[in-house]
C-alpha positions as CSV (number, residue, x, y, z in Angstrom):
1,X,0.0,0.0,0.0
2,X,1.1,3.4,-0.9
3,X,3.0,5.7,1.7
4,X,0.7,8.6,1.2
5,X,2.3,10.9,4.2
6,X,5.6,10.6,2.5
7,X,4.1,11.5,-1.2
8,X,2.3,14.4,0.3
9,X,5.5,16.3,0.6
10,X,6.6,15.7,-2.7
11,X,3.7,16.2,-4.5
12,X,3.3,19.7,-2.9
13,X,6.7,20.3,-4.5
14,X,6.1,19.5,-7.7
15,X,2.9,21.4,-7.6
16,X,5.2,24.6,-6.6
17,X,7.4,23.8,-8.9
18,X,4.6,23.6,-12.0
19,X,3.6,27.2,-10.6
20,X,6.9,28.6,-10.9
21,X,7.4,27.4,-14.4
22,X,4.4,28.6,-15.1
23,X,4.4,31.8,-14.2
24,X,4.6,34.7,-16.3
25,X,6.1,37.3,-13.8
26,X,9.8,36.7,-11.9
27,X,9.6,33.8,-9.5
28,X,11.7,31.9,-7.2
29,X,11.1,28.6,-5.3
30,X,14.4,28.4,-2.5
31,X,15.4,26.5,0.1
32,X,16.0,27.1,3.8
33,X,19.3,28.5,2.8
34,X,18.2,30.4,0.4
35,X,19.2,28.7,-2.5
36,X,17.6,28.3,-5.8
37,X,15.3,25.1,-6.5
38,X,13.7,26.5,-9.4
39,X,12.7,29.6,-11.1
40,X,10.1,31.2,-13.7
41,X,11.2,31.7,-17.4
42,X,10.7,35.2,-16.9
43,X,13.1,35.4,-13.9
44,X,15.9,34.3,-16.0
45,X,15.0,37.0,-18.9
46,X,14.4,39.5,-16.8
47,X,17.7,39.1,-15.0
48,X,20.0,37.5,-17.8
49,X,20.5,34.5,-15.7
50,X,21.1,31.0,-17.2
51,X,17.8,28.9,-17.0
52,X,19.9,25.7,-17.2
53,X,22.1,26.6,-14.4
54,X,20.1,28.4,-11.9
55,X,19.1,25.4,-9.9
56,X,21.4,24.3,-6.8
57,X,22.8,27.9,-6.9
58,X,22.8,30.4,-3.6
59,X,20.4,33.6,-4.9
60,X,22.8,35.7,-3.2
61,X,25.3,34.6,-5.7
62,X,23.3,34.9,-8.7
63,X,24.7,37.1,-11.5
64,X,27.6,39.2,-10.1
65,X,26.8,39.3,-6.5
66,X,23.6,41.8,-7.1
67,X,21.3,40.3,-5.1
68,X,23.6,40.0,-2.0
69,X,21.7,42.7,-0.3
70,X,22.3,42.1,3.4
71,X,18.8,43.4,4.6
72,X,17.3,41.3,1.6
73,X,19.3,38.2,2.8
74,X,18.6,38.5,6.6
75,X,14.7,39.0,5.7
76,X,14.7,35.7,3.8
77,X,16.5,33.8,6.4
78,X,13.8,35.1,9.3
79,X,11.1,34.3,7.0
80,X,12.3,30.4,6.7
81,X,12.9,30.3,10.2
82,X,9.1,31.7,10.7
83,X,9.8,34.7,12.2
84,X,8.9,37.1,9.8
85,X,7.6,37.9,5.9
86,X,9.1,39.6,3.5
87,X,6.2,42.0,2.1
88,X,6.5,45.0,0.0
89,X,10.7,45.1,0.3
90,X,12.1,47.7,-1.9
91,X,15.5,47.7,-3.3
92,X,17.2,49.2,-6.0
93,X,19.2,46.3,-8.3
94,X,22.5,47.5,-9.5
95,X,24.6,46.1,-12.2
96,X,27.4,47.2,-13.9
97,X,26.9,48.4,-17.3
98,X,22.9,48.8,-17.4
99,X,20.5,50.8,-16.1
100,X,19.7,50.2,-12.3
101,X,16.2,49.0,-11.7
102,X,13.7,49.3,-8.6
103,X,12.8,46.3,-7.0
104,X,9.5,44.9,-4.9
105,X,10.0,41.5,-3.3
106,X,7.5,39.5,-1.6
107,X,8.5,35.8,0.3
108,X,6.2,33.6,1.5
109,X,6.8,30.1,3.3
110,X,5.2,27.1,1.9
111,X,3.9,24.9,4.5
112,X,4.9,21.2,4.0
113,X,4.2,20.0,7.4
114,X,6.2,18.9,10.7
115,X,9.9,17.8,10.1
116,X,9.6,18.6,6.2
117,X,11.8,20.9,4.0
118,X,11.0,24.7,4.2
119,X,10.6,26.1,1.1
120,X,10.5,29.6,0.2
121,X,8.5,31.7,-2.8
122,X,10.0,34.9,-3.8
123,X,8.3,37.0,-6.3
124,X,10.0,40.0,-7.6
125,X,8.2,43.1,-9.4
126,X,10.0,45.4,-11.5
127,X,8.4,49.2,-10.5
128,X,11.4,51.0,-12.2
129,X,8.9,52.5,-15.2
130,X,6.3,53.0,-12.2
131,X,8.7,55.2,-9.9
132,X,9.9,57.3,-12.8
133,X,6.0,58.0,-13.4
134,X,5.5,59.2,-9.8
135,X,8.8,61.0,-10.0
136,X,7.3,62.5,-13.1
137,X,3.9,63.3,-11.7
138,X,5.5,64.9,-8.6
139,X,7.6,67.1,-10.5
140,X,4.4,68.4,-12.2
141,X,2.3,68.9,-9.7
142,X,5.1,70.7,-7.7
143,X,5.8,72.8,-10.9
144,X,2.4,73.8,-11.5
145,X,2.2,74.8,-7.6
146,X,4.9,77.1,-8.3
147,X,3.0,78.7,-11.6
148,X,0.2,78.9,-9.4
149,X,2.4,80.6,-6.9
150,X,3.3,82.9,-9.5
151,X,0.2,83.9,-11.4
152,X,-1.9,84.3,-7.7
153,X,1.4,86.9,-7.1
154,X,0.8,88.6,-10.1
155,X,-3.0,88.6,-9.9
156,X,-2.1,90.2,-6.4
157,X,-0.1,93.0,-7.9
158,X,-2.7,94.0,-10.4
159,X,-5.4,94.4,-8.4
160,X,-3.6,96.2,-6.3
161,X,-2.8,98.7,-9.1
162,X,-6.4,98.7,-10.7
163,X,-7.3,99.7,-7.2
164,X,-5.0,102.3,-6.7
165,X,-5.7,103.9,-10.0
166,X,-9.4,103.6,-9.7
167,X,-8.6,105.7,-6.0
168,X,-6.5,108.2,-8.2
169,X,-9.6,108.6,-10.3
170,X,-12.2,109.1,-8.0
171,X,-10.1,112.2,-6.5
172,X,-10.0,113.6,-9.9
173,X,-13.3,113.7,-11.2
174,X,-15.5,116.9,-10.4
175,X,-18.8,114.6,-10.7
176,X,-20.1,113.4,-7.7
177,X,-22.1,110.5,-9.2
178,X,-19.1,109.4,-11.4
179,X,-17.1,109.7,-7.7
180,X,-19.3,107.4,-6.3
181,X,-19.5,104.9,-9.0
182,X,-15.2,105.1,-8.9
183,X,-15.8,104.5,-5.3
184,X,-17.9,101.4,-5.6
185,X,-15.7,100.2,-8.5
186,X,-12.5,100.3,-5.9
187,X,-14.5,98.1,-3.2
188,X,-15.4,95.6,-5.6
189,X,-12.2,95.3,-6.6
190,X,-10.1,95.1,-3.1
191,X,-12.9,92.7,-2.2
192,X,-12.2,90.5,-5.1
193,X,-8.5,91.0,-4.2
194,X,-9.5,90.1,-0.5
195,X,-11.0,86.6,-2.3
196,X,-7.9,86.0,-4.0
197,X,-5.8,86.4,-1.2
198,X,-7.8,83.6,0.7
199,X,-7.7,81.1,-2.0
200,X,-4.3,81.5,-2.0
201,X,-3.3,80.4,1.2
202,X,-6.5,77.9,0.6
203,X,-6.5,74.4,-0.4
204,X,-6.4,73.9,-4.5
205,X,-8.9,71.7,-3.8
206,X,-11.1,72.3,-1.2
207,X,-12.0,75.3,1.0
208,X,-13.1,75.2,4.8
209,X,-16.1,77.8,4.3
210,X,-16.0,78.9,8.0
211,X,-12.2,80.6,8.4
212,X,-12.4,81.6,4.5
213,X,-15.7,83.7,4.9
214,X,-14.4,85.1,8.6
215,X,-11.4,86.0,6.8
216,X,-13.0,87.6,3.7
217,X,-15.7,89.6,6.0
218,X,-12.4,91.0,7.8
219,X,-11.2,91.9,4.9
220,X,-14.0,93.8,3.6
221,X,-14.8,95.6,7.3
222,X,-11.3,96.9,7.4
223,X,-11.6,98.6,4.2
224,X,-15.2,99.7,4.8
225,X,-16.0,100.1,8.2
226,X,-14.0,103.7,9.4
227,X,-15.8,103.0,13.0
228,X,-15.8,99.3,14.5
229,X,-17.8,100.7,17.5
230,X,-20.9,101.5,15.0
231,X,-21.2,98.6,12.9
232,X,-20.3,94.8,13.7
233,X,-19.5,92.4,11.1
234,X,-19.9,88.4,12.4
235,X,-19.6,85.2,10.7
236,X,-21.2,81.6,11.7
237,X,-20.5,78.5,9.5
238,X,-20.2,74.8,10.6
239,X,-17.1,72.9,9.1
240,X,-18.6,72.7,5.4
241,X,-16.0,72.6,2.7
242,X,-16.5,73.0,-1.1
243,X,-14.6,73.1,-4.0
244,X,-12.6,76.1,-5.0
245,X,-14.8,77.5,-7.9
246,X,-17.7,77.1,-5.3
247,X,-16.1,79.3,-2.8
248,X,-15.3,81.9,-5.4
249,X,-19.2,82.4,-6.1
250,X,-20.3,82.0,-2.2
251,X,-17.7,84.8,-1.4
252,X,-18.7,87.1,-4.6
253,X,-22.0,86.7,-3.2
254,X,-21.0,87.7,0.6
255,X,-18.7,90.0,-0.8
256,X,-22.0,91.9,-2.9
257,X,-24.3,91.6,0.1
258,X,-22.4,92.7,2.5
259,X,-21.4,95.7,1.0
260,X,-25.1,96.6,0.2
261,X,-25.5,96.5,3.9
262,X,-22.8,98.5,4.8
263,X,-24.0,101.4,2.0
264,X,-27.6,101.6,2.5
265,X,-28.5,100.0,6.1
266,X,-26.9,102.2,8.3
267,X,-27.2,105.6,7.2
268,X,-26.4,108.8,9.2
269,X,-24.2,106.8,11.9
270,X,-27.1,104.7,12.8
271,X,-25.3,101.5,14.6
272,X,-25.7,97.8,14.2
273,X,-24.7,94.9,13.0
274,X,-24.4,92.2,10.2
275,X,-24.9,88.7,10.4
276,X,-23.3,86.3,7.9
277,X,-24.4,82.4,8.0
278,X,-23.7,79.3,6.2
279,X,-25.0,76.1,7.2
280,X,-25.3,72.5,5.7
281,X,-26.3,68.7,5.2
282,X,-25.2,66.5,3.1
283,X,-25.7,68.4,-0.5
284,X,-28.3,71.0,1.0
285,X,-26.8,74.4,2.0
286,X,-27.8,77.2,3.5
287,X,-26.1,81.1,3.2
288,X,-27.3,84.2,5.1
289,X,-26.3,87.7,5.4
290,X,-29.1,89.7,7.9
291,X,-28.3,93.1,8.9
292,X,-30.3,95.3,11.6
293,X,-30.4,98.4,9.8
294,X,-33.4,100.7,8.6
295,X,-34.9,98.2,6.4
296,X,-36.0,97.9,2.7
297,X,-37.3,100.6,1.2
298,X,-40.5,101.2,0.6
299,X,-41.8,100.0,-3.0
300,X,-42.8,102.7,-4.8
301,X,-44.4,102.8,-8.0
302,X,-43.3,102.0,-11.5
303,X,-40.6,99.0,-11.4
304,X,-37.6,99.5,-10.0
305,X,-33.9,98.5,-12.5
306,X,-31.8,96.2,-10.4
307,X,-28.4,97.5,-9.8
308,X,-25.2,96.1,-10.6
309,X,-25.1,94.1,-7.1
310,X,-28.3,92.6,-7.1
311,X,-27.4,91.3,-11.2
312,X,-24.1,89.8,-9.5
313,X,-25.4,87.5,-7.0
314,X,-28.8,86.8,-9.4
315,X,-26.4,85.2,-11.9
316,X,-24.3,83.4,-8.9
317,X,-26.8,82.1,-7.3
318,X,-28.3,80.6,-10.6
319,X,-24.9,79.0,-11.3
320,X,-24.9,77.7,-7.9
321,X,-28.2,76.3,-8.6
322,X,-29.8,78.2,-5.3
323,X,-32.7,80.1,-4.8
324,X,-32.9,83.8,-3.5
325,X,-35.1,85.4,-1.2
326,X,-35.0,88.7,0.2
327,X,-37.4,89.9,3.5
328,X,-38.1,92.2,6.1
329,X,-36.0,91.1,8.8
330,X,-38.3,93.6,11.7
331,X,-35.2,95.4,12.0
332,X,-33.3,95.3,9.0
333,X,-32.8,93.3,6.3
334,X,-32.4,89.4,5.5
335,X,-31.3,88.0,2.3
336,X,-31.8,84.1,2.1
337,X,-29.9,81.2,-0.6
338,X,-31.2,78.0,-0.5
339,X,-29.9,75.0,-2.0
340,X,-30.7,71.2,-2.0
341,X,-34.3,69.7,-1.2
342,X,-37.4,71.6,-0.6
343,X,-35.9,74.7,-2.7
344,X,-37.0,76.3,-5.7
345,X,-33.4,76.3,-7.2
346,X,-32.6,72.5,-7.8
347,X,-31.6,69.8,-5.3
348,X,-28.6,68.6,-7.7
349,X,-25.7,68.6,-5.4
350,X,-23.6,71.4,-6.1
351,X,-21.5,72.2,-3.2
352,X,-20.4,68.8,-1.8
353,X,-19.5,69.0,1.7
């Protein structure tokens, strides 16, 4: 009768062996001490070894020496004792007159049973063309951060200058109306300048609502409000993010409603204060700016043409996808966007947070 525990070894060897000969990618099958019982056809090509005369050989003596890494060689002896794996190790290969190539092993030990021969499978992945990718990819991305560096500096400079000349203007001019319109002209554009500036210290990505909006608001009180004592200028927001070109329109909008606060709810040094707030869930969102002022004005007959502000956030808040709506706040005034379920505007998710 057939010794079946003593062919169960060897059959388990031969099955390893028909894998490794089988295999398409670089494969080893070694001994306890490490040394080479058979190997893939594509190890041999790979590495210009001799596919007749690979067997019975040390692996840290293949080729030249190459593969006598010491790290390498301790990892594989741990792994035959059992004490450790080789996952993941990467090595650069180095051989004298070709390119040197990057490396991932893996070693596994096979499992014969009690008192058998340990054997060991090594596979080995060439990443070289892999790495040079990343490398490449890297080098990209860091080199477009540094345009972007560049062109935010230079965006910087010219509002600065548009502002500055518009200023220059304003002085000049003996009209009062064309003063004022020079005058509005020069806070939309240091508020747009103020949105630039916190996009650029801002994720390319995404942008954390809450600080950009408290930042922005500061921004536009500093160049607006001459007396912090007579009007207050707060912002609320949970921790909603969006996506850059999503910010850009929410903060054109708060940039356009708050200044209509600040020009027409507070005249004669009347105090108070402005209240901007963003909420969300999930892909429904909230935005409001309240003030406590005097109020809207009362309609009076014939229609009214929408200013240059109100046309602004009109077109935003359509890109956005939100609906507007504008009441008396008993004091002051409330202006209300709504996005997401239950609004006019859509419920497409437009702002993911």
């Amino acid at each position: 009768m057939p010794d079946t525990a003593s062919e169960a070894p060897e059959l388990s060897l031969n099955l390893a062996m028909a894998v490794v000969a089988s295999s398409h990618a670089p494969v080893l099958l070694l001994d306890e001490n490490r040394v080479v019982v058979g190997a893939s056809e594509a190890f041999c090509d790979a590495f210009g070894i001799d596919a007749d005369t690979i067997a019975g050989r040390e692996f840290a003596k293949l080729g030249a020496g190459e593969w006598a890494v010491a790290q390498l060689q301790s990892l594989l002896k741990a792994t035959a004792s059992g004490l450790a794996e080789v996952k993941n190790y990467e090595f650069d290969l180095k051989r004298e007159g070709r390119a040197s190539r990057c490396l991932v092993l893996n070693a596994h030990k096979l499992n014969y049973g009690r008192g058998e021969p340990v054997r060991l499978l090594l596979a080995i992945a060439d990443v070289t063309d892999a790495r040079i990718a990343e490398k490449m990819t890297e080098d990209l991305i860091r080199d477009k951060g540094m345009l972007l560096q560049e062109l935010q500096h230079r965006v910087a400079n010219s509002l600065q200058i548009i502002a500055s000349v518009l200023m220059q203007s304003a002085k000049r001019v003996q009209s009062e109306e064309a003063r004022a319109h020079l005058h509005e002209a020069h806070h939309r554009v240091m508020s747009v300048a103020a949105i630039q500036r916190q996009l650029a210290v801002s994720s390319i990505d995404r942008v954390r609502l809450g600080p950009y909006l408290t930042q922005l608001c500061e921004s536009i009180g500093a160049s607006m409000i001459h007396d912090p004592g007579q009007i207050s200028l707060n912002v609320t927001s949970d921790e909603s993010s969006v996506n850059a070109e999503v910010s850009v329109s929410v903060g054109l909008i708060v940039t356009e409603l708050v200044i209509n606060a600040l020009k027409h709810a507070f005249p004669e040094g009347r105090r108070g204060k402005i209240m901007v707030n963003y909420g969300s869930q999930g892909p429904v969102w909230s935005l409001s700016v309240v003030d406590d002022g005097v109020g809207m004005p009362k309609q009076q007959s014939g229609a009214s043409k929408a200013g240059l502000g109100t046309n602004i956030v009109q077109a935003l808040a359509k890109q956005l996808e939100a609906h507007i709506t504008i009441f008396d706040a008993t004091p002051g005034t409330a202006v209300l966007l709504e996005h997401g379920e239950g609004s006019p505007g859509g419920t497409e998710p437009v702002a993911a947070v």
